[in-house]
Residue frames as a rotation matrix with the C-alpha (Angstrom) as fourth column:
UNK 1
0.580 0.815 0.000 0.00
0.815 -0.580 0.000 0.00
0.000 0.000 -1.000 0.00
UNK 2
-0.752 -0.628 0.199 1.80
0.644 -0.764 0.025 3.40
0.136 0.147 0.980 -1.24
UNK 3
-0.672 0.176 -0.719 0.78
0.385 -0.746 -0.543 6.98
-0.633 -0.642 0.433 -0.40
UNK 4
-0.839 0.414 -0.355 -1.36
-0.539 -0.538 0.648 7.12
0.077 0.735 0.674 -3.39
UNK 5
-0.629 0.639 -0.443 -3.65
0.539 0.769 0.343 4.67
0.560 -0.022 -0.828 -2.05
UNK 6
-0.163 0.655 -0.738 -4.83
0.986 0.083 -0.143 7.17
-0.032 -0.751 -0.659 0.33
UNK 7
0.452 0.139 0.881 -6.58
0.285 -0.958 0.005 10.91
0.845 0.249 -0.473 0.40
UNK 8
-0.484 -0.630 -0.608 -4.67
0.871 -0.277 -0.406 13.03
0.087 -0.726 0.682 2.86
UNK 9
0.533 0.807 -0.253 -6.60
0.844 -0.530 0.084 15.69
-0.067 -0.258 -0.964 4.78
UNK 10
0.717 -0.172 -0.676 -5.35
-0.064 -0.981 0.183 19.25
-0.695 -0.088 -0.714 4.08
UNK 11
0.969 -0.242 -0.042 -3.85
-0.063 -0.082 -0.995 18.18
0.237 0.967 -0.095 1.50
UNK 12
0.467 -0.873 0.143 -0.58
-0.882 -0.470 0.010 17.62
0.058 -0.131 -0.990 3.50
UNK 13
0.692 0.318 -0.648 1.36
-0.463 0.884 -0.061 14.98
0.553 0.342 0.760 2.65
UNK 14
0.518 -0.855 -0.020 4.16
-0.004 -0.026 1.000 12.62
-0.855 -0.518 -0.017 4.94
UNK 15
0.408 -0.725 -0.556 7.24
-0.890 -0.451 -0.065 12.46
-0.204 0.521 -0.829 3.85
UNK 16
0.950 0.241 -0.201 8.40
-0.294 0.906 -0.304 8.97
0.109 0.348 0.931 2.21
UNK 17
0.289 -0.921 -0.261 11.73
-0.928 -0.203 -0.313 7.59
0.235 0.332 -0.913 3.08
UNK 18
0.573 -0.357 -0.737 14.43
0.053 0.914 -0.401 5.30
0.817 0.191 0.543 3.04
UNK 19
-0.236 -0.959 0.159 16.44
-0.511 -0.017 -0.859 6.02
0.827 -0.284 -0.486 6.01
UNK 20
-0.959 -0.055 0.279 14.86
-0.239 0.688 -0.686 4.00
-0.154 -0.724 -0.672 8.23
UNK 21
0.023 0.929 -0.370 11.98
-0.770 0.252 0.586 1.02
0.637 0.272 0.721 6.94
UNK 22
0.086 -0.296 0.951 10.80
-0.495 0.816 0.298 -2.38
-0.865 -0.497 -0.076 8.20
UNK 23
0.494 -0.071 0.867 9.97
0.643 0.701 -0.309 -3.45
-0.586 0.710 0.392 4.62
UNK 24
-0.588 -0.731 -0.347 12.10
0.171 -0.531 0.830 -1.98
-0.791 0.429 0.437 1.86
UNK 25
-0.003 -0.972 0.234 11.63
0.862 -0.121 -0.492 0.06
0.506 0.200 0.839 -0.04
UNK 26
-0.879 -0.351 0.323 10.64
0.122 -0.820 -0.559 2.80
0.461 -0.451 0.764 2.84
UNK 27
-0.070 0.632 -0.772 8.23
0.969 -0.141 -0.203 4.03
-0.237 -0.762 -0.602 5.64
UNK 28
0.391 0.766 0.510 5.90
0.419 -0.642 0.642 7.02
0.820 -0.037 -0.572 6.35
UNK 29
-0.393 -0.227 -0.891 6.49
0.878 -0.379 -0.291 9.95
-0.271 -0.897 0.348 8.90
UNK 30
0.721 0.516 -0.463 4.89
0.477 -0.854 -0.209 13.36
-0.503 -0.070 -0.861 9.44
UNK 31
0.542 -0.312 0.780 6.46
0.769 -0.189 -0.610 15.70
0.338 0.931 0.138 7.17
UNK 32
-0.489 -0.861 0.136 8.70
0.279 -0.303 -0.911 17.72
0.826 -0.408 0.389 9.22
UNK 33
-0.927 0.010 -0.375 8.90
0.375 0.020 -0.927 18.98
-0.001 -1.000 -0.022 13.15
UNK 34
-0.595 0.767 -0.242 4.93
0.028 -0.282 -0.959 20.12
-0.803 -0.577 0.146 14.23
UNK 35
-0.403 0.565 -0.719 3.34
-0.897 -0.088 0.434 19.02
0.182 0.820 0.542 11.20
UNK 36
-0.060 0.772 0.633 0.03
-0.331 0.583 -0.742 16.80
-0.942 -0.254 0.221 11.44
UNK 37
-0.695 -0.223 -0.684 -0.68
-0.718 0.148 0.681 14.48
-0.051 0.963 -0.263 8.56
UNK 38
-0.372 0.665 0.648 -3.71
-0.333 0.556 -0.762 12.80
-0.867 -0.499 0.015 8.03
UNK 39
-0.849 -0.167 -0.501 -5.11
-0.524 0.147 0.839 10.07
-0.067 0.975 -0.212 5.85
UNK 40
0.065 0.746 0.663 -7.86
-0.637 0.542 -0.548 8.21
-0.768 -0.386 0.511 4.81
UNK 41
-0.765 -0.536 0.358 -7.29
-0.027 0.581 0.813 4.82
-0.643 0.613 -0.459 2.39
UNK 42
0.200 0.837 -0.510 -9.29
-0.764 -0.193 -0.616 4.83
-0.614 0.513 0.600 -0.59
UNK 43
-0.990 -0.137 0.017 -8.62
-0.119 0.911 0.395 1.28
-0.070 0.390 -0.918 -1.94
UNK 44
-0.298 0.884 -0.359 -11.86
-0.613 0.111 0.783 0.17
0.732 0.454 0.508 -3.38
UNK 45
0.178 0.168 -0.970 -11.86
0.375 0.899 0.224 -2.48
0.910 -0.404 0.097 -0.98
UNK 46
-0.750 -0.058 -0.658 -11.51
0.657 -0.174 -0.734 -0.15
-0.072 -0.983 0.168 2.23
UNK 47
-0.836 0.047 0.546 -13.87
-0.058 -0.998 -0.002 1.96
0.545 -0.033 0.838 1.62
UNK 48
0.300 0.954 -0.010 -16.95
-0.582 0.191 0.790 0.31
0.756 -0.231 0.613 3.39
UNK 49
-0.065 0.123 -0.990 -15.73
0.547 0.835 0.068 -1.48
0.835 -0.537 -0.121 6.76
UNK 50
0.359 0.757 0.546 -18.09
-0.452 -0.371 0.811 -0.97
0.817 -0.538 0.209 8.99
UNK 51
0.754 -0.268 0.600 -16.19
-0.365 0.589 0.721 -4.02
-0.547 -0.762 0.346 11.45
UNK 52
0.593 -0.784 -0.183 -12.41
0.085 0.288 -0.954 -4.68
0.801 0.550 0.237 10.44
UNK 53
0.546 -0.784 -0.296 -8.98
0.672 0.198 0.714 -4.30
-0.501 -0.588 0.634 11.54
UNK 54
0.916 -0.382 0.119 -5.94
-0.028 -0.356 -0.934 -2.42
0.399 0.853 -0.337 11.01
UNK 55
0.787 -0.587 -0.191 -2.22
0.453 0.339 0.824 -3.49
-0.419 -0.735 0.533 11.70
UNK 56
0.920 -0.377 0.110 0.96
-0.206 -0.701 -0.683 -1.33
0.335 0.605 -0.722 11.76
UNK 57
0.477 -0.662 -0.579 4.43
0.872 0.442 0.213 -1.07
0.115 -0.606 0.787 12.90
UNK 58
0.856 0.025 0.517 5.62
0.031 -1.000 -0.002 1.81
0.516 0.018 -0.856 14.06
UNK 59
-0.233 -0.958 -0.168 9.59
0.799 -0.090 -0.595 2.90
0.555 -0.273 0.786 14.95
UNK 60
0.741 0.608 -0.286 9.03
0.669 -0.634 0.388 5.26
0.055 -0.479 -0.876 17.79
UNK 61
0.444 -0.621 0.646 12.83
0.385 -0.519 -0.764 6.70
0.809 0.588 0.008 17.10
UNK 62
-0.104 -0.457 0.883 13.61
-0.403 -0.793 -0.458 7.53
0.909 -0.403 -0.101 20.58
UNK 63
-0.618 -0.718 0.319 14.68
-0.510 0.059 -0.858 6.62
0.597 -0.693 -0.403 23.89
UNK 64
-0.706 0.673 0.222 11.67
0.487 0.688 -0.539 6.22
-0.515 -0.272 -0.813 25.46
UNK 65
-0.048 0.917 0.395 7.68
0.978 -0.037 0.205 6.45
0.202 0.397 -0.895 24.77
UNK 66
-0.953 -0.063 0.297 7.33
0.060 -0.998 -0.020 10.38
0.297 -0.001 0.955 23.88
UNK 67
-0.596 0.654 -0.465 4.01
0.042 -0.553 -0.832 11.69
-0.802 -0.515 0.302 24.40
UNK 68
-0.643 0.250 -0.724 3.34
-0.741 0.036 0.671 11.63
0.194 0.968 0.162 20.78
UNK 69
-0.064 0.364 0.929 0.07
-0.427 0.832 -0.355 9.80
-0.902 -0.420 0.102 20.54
UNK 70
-0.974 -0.171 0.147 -0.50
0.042 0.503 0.863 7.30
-0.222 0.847 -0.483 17.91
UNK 71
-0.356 0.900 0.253 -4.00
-0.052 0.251 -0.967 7.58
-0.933 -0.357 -0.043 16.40
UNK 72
-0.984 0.030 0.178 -6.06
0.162 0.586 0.794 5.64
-0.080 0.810 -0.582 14.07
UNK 73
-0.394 0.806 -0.442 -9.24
-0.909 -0.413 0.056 7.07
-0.138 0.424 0.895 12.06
UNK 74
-0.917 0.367 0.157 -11.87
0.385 0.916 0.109 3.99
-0.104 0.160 -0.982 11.87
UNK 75
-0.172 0.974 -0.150 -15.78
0.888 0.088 -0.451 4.17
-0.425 -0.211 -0.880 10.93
UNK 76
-0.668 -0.558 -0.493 -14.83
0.315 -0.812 0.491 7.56
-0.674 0.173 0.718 8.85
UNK 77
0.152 0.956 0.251 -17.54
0.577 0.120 -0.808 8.98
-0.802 0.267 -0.534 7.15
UNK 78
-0.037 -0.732 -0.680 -16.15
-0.269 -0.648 0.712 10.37
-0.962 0.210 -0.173 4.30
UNK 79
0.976 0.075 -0.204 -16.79
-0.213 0.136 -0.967 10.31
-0.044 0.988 0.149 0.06
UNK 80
0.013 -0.963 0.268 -13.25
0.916 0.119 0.384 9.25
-0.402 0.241 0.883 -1.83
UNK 81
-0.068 -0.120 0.991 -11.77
0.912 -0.410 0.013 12.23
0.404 0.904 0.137 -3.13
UNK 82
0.528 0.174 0.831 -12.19
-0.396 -0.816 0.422 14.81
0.752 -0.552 -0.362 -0.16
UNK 83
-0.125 -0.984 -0.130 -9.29
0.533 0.044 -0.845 15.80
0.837 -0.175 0.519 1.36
UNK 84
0.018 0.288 0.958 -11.12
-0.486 -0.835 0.260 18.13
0.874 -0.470 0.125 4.02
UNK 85
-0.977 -0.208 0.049 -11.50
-0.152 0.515 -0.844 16.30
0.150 -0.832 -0.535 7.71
UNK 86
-0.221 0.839 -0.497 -14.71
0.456 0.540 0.708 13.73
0.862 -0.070 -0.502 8.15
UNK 87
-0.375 0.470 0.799 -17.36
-0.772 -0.635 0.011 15.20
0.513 -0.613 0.601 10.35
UNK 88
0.809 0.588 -0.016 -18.68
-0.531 0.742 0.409 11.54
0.252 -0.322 0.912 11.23
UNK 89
0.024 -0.736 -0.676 -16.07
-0.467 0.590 -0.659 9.48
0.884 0.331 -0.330 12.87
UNK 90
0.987 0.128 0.099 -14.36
-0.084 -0.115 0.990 7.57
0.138 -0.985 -0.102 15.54
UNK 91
0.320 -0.942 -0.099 -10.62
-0.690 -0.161 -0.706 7.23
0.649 0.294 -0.702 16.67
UNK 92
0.838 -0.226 -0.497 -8.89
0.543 0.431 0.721 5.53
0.051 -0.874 0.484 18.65
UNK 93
0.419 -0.782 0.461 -5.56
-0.609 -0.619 -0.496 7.32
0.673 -0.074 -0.736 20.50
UNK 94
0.507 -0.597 -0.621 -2.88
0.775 0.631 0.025 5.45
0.377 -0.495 0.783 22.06
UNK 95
0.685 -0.308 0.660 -1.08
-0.318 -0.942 -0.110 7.77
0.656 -0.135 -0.743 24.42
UNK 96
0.102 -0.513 -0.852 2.05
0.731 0.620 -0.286 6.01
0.675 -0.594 0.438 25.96
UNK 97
-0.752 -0.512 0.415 3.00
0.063 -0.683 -0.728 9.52
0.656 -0.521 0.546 27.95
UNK 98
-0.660 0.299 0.689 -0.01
-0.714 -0.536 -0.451 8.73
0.235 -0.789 0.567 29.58
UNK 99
-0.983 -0.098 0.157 -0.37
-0.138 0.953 -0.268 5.36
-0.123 -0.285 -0.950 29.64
UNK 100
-0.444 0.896 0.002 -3.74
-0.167 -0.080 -0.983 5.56
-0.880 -0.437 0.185 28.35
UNK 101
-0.810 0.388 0.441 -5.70
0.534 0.175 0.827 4.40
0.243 0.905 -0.349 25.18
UNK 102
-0.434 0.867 -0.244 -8.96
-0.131 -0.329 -0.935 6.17
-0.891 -0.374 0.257 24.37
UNK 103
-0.387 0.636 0.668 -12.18
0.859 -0.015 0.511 5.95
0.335 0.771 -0.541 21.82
UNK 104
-0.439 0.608 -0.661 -13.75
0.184 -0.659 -0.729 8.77
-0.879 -0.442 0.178 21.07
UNK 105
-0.082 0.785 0.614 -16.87
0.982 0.168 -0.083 9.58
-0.168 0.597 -0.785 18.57
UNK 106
-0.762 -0.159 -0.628 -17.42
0.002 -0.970 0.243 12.48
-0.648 0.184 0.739 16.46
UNK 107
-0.163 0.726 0.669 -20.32
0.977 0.213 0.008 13.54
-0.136 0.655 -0.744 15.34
UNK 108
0.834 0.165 0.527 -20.39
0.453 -0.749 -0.483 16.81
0.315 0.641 -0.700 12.99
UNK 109
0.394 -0.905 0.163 -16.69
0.315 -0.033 -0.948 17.23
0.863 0.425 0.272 14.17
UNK 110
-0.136 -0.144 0.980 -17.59
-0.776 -0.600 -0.196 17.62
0.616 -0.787 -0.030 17.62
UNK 111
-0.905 -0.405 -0.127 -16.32
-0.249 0.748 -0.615 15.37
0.344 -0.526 -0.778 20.65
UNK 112
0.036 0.843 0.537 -19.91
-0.871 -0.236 0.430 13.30
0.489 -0.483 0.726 21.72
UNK 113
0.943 0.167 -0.287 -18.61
0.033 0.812 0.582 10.11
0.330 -0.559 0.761 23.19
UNK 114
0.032 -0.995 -0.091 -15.19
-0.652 0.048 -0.757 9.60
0.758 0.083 -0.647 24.83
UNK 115
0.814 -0.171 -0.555 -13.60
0.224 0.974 0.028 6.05
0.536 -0.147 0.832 26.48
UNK 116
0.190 -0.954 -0.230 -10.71
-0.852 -0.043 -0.522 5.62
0.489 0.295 -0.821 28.01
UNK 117
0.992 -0.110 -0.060 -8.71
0.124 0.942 0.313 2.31
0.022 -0.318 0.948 29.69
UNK 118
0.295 -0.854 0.428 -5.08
-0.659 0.142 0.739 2.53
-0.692 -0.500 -0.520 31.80
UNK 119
0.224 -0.366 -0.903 -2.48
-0.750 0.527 -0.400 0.70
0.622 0.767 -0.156 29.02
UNK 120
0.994 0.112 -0.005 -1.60
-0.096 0.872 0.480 -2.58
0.058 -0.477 0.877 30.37
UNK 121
0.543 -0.840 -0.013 2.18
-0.832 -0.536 -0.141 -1.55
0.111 0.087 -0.990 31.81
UNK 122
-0.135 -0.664 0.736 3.48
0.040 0.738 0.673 -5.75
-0.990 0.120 -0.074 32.07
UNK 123
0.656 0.506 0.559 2.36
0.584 0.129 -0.801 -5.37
-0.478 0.853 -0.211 28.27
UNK 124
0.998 0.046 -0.037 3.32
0.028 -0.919 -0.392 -2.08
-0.052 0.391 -0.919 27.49
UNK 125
0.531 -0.820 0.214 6.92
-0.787 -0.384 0.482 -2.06
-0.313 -0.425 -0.849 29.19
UNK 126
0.160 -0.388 0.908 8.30
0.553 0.797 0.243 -5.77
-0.817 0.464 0.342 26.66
UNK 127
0.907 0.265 0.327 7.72
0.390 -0.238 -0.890 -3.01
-0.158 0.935 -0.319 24.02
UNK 128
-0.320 -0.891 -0.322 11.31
0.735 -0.448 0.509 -1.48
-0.598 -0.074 0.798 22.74
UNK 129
0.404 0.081 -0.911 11.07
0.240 -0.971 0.020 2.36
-0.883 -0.227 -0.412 21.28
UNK 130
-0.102 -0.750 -0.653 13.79
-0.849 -0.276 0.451 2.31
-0.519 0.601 -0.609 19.39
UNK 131
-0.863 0.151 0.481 12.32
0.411 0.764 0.498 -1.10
-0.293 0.628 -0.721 17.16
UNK 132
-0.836 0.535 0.126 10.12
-0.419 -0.769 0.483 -1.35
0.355 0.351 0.866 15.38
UNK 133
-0.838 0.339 0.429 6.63
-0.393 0.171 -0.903 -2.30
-0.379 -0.925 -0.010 17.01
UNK 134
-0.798 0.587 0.134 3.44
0.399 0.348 0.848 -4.31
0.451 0.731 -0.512 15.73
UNK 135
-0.739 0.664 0.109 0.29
-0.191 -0.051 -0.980 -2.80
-0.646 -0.746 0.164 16.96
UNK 136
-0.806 0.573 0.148 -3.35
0.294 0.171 0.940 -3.78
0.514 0.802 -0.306 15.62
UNK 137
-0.777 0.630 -0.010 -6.90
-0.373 -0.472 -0.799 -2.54
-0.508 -0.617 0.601 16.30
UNK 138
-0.842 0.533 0.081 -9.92
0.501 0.719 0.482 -4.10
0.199 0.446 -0.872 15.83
UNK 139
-0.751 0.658 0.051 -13.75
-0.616 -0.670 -0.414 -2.84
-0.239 -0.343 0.909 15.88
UNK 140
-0.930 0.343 -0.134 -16.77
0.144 0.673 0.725 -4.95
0.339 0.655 -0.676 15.51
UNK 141
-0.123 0.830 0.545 -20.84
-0.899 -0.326 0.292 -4.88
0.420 -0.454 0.786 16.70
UNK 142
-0.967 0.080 -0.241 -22.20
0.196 0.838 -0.509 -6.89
0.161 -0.539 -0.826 18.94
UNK 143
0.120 0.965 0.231 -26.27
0.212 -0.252 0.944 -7.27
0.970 -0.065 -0.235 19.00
UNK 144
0.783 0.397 -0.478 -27.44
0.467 0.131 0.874 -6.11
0.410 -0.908 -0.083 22.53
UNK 145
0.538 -0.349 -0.767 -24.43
0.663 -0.388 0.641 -4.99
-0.521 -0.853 0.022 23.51
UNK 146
0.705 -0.419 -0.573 -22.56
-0.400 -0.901 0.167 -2.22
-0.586 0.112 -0.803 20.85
UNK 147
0.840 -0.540 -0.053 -19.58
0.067 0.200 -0.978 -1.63
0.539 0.817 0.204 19.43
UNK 148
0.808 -0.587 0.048 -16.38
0.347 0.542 0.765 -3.38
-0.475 -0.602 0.642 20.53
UNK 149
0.689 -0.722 0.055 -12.75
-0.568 -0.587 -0.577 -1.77
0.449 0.366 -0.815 20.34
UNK 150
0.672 -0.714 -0.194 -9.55
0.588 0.356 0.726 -3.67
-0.449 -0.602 0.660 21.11
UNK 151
0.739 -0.625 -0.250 -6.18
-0.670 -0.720 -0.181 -2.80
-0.066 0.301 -0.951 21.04
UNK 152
0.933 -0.346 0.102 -3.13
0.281 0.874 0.396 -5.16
-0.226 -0.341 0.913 20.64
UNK 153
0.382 -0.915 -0.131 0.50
-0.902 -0.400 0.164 -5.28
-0.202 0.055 -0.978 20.50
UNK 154
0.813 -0.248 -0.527 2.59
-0.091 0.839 -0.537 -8.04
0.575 0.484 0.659 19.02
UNK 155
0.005 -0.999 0.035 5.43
-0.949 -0.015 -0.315 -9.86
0.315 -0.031 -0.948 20.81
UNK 156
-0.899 -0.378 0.220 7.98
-0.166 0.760 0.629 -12.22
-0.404 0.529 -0.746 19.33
UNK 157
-0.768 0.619 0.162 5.03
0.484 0.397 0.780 -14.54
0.419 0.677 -0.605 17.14
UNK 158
-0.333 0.901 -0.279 2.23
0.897 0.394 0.202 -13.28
0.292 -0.183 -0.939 19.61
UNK 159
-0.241 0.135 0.961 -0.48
-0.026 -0.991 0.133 -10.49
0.970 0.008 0.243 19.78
UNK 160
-0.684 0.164 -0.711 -1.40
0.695 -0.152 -0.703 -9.01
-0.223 -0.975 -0.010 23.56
UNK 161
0.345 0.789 -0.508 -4.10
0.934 -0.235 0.270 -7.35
0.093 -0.568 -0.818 24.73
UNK 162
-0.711 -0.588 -0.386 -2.83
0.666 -0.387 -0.637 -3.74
0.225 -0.710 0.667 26.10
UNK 163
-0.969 -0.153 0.196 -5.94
-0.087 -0.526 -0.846 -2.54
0.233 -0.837 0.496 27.52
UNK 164
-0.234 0.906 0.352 -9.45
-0.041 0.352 -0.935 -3.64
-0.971 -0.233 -0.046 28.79
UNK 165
-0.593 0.329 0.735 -11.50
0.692 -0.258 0.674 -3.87
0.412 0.908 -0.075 25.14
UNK 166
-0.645 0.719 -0.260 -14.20
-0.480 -0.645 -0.594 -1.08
-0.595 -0.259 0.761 25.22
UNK 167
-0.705 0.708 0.043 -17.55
0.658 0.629 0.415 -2.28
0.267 0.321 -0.909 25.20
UNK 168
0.225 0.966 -0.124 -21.14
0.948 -0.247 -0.203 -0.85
-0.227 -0.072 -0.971 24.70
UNK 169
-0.968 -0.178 -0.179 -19.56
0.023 -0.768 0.641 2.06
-0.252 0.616 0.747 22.40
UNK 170
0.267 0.950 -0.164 -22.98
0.011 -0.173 -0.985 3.49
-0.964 0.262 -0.056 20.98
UNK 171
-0.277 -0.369 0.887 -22.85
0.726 0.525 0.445 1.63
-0.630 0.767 0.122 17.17
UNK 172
0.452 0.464 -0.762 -23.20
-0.258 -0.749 -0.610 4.39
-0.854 0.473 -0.218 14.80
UNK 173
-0.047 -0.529 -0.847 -22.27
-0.666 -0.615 0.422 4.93
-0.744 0.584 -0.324 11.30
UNK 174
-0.767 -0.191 0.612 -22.77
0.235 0.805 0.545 1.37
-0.597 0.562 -0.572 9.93
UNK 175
0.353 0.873 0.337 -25.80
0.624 0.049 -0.780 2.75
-0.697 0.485 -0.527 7.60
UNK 176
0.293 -0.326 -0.899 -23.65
-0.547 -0.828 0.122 5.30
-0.784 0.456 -0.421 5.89
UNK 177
0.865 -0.400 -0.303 -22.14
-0.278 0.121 -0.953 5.02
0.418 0.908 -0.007 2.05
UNK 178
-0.037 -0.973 -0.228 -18.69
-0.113 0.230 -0.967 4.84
0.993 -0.010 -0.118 3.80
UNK 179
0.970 -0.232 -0.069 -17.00
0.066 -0.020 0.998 3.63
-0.233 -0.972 -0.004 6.78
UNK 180
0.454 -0.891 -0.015 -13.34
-0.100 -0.034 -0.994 4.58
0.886 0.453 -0.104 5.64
UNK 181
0.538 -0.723 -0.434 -9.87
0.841 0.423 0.337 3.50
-0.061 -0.546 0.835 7.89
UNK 182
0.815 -0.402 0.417 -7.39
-0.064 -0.778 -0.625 6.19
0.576 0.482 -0.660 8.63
UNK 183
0.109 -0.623 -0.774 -4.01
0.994 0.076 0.078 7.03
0.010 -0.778 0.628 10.27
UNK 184
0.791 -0.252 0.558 -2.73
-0.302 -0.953 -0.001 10.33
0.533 -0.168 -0.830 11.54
UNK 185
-0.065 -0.981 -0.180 1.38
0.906 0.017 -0.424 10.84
0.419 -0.191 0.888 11.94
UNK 186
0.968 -0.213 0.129 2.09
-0.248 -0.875 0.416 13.88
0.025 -0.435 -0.900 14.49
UNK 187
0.047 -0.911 -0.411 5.88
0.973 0.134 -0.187 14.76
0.225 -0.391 0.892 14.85
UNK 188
0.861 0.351 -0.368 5.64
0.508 -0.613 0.605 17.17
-0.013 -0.708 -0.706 17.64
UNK 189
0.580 -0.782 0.228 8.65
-0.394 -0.514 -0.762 19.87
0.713 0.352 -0.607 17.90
UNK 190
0.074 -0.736 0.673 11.41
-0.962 -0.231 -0.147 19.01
0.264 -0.636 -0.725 19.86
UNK 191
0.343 0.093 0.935 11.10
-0.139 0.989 -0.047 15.08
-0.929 -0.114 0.352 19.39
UNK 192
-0.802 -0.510 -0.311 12.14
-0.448 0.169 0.878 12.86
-0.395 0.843 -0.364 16.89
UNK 193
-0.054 0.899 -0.434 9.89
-0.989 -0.109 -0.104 11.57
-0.141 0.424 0.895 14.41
UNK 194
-0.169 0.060 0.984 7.88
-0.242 0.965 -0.100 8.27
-0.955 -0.255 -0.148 14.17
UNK 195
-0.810 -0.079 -0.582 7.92
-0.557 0.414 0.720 6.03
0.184 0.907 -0.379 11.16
UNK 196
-0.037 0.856 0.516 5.02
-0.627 0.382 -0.679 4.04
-0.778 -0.349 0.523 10.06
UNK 197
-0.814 -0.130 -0.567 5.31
-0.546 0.504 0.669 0.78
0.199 0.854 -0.481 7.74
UNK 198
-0.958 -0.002 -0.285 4.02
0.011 0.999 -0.043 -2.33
0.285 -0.044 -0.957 6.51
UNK 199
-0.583 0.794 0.170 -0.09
-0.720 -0.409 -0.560 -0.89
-0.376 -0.449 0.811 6.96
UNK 200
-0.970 0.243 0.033 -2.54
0.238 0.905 0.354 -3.86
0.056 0.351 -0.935 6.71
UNK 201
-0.643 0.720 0.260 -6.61
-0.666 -0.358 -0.654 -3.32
-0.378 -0.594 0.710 6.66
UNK 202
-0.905 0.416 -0.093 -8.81
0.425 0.896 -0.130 -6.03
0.029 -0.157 -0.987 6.76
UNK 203
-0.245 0.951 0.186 -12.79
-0.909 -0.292 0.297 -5.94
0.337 -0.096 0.936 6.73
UNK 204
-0.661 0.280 0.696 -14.33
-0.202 0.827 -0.524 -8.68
-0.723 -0.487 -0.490 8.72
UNK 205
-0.595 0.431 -0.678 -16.40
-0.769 -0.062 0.636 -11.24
0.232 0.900 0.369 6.78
């Protein structure tokens, strides 16, 4: 999956390089110090998952877990071809500087649900910074009881858990034309920037 696979919001794109991938021939990173970069994939085949997955790997480039959070656009409501920011969404955020994961819902671009769940630090603390890192997220409905969020981390062959799942999310959006997948790359000033490779999205079937 190359950067043409996906619309970038504001039109700002990352920057593509080689100096540090997991797969050759290069990884993703916010386009220089305090620049935001958001995407949404527009493969034909992502544009409708309503209950899927997406796995990354991310090089965090630095000593320890910055503050930089890590956060992934899911349930996007959004036409291909518009580059503006979806008014219908949800996210997840992974915030190691605060040891916290959260969901939160957006509806007309304003915050109306928000999760959150303490990272799982015997999990969290096998991860290495300076490697690179598998993480995957998952979303699905359940009748009766909502929509389900997990988070996971990979180590050696196996994924973990790293924090409670969130249950009884209030299921929106699955009636819409789209349910698009997204990432968003912050490299904050005074830090070093994260890479992102190897991006996988899945629709449940």
């Amino acid at each position: 999956m190359g950067v043409e696979d996906w619309d970038w919001i504001d039109n700002v794109l990352p920057e593509v390089t080689s100096e540090k991938y997991f797969s050759p021939p290069y990884s993703i990173r916010a386009t220089e110090s305090g620049t935001v970069v958001r995407g949404l994939c527009k493969a034909p085949d992502t544009l409708y998952i309503p209950n899927g997955r997406i796995e990354l790997v991310i090089n965090d480039n630095n000593d320890t877990w910055i503050t930089q959070p890590y956060i992934i656009y899911f349930r996007a409501v959004q036409a291909p071809g518009e580059t503006t920011a979806p008014s219908e969404y949800y996210i997840f955020v992974i915030h190691p500087g605060l040891m916290e994961i959260r969901v939160t819902r957006y509806e007309g671009g304003i915050v109306v649900e928000k999760w959150s769940h303490d990272i799982y630090t015997d999990v969290w603390n096998q991860l290495n910074p300076l490697e690179w890192n598998w993480f995957r997220l998952t979303w699905w409905s359940v009748a009766g009881i909502g929509l389900i969020a997990r988070a996971e981390v990979k180590i050696n062959s196996m994924w973990y858990r790293i924090c409670d799942d969130f249950e009884g999310i209030t299921d929106m959006y699955t009636n819409r034309t789209y349910n698009r997948v997204g990432i968003f790359l912050w490299w904050q000033s005074g830090m070093n920037p994260s890479y992102i490779d190897n991006i996988r999205i899945y629709k449940a079937v």
